[in-house]
N, CA, C and O of each residue as an XYZ file, in Angstrom:
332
protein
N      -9.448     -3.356     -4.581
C      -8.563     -2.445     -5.276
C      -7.167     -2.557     -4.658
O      -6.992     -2.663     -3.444
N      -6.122     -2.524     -5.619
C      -4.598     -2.958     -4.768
C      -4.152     -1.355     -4.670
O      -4.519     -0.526     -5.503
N      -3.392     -1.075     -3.647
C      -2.886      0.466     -3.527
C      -1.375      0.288     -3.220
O      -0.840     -0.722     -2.763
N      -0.775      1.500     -3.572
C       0.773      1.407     -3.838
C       0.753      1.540     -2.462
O      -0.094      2.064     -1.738
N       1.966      0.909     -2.156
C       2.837      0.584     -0.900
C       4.200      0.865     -1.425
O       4.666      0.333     -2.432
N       4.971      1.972     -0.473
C       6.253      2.552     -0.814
C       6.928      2.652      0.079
O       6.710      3.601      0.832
N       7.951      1.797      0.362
C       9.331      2.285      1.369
C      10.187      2.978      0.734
O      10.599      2.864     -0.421
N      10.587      4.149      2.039
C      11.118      5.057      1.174
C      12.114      5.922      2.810
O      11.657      5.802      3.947
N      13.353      6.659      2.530
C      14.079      6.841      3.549
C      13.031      8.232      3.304
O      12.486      8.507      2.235
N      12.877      9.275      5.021
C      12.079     10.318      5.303
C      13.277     11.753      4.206
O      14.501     11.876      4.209
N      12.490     12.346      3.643
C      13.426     13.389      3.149
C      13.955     13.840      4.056
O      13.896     13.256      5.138
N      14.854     15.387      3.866
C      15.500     16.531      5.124
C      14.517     16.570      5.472
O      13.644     16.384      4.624
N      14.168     16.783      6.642
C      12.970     17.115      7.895
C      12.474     16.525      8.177
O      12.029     16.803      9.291
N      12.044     15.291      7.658
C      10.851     14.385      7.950
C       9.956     14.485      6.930
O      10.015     14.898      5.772
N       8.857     13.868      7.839
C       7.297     13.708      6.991
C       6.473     14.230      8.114
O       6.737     13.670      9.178
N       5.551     15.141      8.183
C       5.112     16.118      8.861
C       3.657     14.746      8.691
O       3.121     14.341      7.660
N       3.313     14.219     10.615
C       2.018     13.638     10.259
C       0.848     15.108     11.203
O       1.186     16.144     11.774
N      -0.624     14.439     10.935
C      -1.383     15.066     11.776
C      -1.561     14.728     13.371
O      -1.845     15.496     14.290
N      -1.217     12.883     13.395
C      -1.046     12.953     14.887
C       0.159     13.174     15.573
O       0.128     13.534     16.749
N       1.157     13.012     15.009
C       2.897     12.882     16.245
C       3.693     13.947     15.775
O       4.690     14.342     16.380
N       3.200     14.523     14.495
C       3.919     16.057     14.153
C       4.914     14.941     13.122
O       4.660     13.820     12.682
N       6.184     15.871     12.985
C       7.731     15.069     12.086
C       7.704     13.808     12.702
O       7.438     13.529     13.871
N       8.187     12.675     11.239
C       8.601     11.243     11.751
C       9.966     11.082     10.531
O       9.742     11.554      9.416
N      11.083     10.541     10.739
C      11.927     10.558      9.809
C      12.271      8.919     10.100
O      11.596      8.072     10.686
N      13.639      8.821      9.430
C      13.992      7.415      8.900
C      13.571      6.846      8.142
O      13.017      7.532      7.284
N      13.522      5.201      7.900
C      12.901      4.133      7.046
C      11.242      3.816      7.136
O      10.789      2.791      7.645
N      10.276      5.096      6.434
C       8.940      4.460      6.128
C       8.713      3.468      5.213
O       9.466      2.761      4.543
N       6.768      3.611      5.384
C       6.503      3.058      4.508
C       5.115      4.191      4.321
O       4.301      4.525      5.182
N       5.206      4.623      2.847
C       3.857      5.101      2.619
C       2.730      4.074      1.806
O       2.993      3.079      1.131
N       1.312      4.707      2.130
C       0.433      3.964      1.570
C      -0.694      4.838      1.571
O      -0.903      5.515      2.578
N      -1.719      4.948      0.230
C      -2.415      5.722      0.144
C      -3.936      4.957      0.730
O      -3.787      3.743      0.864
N      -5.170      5.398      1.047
C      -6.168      4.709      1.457
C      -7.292      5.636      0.985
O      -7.157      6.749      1.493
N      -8.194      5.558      0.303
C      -9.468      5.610     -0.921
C     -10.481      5.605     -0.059
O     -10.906      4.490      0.244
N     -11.133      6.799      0.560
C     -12.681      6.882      0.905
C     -13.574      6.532      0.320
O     -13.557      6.368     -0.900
N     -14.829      6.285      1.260
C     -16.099      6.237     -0.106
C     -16.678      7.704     -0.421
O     -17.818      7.857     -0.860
N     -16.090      8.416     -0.247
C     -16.454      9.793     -0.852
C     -15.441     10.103     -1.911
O     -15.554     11.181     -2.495
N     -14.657      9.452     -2.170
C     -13.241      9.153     -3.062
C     -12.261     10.239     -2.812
O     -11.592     10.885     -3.619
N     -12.332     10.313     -1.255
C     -10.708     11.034     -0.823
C      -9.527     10.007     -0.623
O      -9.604      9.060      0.160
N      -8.298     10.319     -1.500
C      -7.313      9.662     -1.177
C      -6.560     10.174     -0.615
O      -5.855     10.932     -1.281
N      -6.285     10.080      0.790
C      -4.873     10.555      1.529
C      -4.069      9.569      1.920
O      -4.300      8.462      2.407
N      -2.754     10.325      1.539
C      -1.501      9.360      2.300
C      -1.156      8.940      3.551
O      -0.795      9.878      4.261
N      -1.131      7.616      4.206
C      -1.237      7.185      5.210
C       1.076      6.592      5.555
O       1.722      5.726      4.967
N       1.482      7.463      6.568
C       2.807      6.628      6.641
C       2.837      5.885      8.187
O       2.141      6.084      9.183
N       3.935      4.963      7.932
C       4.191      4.086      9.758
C       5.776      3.785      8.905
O       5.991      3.588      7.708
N       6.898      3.859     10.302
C       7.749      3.749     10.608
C       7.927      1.944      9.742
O       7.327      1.064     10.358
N       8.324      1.700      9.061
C       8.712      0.085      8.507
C       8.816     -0.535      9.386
O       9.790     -0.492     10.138
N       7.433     -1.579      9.573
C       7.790     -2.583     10.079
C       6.348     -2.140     11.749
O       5.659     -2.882     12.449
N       6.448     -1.321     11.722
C       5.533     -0.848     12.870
C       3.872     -1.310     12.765
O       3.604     -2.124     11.882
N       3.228     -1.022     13.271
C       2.097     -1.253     13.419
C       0.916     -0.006     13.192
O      -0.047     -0.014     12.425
N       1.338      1.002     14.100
C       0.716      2.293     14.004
C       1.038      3.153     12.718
O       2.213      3.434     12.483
N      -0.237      3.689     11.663
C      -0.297      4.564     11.097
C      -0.608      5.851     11.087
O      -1.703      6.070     11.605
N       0.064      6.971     10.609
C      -0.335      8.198     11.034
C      -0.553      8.938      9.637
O       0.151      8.433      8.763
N      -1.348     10.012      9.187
C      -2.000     10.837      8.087
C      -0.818     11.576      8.091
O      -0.270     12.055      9.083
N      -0.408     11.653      6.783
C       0.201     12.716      6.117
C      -0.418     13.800      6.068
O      -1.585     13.856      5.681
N       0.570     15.302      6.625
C      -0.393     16.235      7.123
C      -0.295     16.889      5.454
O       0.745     16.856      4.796
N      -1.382     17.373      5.043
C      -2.144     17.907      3.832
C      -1.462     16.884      2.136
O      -0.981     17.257      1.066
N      -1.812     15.440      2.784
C      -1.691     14.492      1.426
C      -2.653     14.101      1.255
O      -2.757     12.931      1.624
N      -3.671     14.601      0.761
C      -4.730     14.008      0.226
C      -5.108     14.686     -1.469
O      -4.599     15.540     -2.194
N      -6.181     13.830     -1.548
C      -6.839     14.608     -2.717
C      -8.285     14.152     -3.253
O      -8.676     13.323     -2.431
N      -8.985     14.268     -3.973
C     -10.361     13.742     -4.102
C     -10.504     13.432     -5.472
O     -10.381     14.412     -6.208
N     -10.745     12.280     -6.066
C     -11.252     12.081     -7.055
C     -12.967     11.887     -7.440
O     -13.695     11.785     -6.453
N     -13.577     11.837     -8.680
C     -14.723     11.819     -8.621
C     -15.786     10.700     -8.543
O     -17.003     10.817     -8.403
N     -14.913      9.414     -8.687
C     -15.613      8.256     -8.357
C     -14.674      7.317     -8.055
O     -14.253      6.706     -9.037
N     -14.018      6.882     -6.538
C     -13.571      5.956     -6.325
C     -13.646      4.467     -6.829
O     -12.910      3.487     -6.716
N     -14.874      4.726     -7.443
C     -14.382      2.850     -8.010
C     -13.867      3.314     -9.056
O     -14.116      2.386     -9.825
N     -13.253      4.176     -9.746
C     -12.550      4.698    -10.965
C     -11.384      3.994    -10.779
O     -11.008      4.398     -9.678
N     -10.587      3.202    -11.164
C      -9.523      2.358    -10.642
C      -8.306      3.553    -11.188
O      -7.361      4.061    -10.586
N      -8.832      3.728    -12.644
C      -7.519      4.582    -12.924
C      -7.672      6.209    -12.353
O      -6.634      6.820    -12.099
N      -8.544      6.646    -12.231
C      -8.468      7.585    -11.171
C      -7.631      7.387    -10.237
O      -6.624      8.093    -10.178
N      -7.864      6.397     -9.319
C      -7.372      6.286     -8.220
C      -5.789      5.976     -7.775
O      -5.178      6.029     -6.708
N      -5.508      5.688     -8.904
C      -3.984      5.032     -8.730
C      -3.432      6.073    -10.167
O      -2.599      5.496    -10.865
N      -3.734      7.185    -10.531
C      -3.381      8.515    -10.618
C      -2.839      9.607     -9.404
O      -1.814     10.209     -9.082
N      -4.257      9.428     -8.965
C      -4.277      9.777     -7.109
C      -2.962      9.115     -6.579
O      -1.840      9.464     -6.211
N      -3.558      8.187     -6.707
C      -2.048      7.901     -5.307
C      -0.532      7.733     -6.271
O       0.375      7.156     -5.671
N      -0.311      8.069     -7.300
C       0.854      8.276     -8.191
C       1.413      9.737     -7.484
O       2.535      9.958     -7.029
N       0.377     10.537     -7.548
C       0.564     11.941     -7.232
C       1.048     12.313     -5.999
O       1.785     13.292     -5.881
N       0.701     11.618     -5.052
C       0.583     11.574     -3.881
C       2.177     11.064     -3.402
O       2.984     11.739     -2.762
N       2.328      9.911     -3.827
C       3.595      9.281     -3.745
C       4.710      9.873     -4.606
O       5.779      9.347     -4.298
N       4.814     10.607     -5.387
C       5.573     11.331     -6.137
C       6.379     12.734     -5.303
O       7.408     13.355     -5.570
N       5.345     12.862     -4.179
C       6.373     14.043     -3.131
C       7.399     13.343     -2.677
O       8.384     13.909     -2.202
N       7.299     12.033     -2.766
C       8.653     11.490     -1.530
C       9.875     10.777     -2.331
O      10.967     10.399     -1.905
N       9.268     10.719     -3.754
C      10.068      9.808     -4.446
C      11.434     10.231     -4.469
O      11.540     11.452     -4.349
N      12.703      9.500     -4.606
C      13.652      9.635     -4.465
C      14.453     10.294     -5.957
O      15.662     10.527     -5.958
């Protein structure tokens, strides 16, 4: 399954993760599809290595191999940061 990949400058404040708290500047978001079909937003600094959870970006759909489910999901998801 291909998942959106989005660079995008951090809004006012940042992007609030669950491990390092606020991260601002030049990300990159990317959503990642459980097998229980939770999609939460995953961001890292462009270009970095380490990813950290977007604190309360997720959401659940009802069958991950649903392709268009899923990239609904992560439309939604990616739509908080859009410019």
């Amino acid at each position: 399954m291909i998942f959106m990949v989005t660079n995008v400058t951090a809004p006012p404040g940042g992007v609030m993760t669950d491990e390092v708290g606020t991260i601002t500047g030049d990300l990159t978001l990317e959503p990642q599809v459980a097998a229980d079909g939770r999609v939460t937003l995953r961001v890292q600094y462009q270009g970095a290595e380490e990813w950290y959870t977007v604190t309360g970006a997720s959401t659940k759909v009802p069958n991950p191999a649903d392709a268009e489910a899923v990239q609904a999901a992560e439309e939604q998801l990616l739509a908080r940061f859009a410019g």
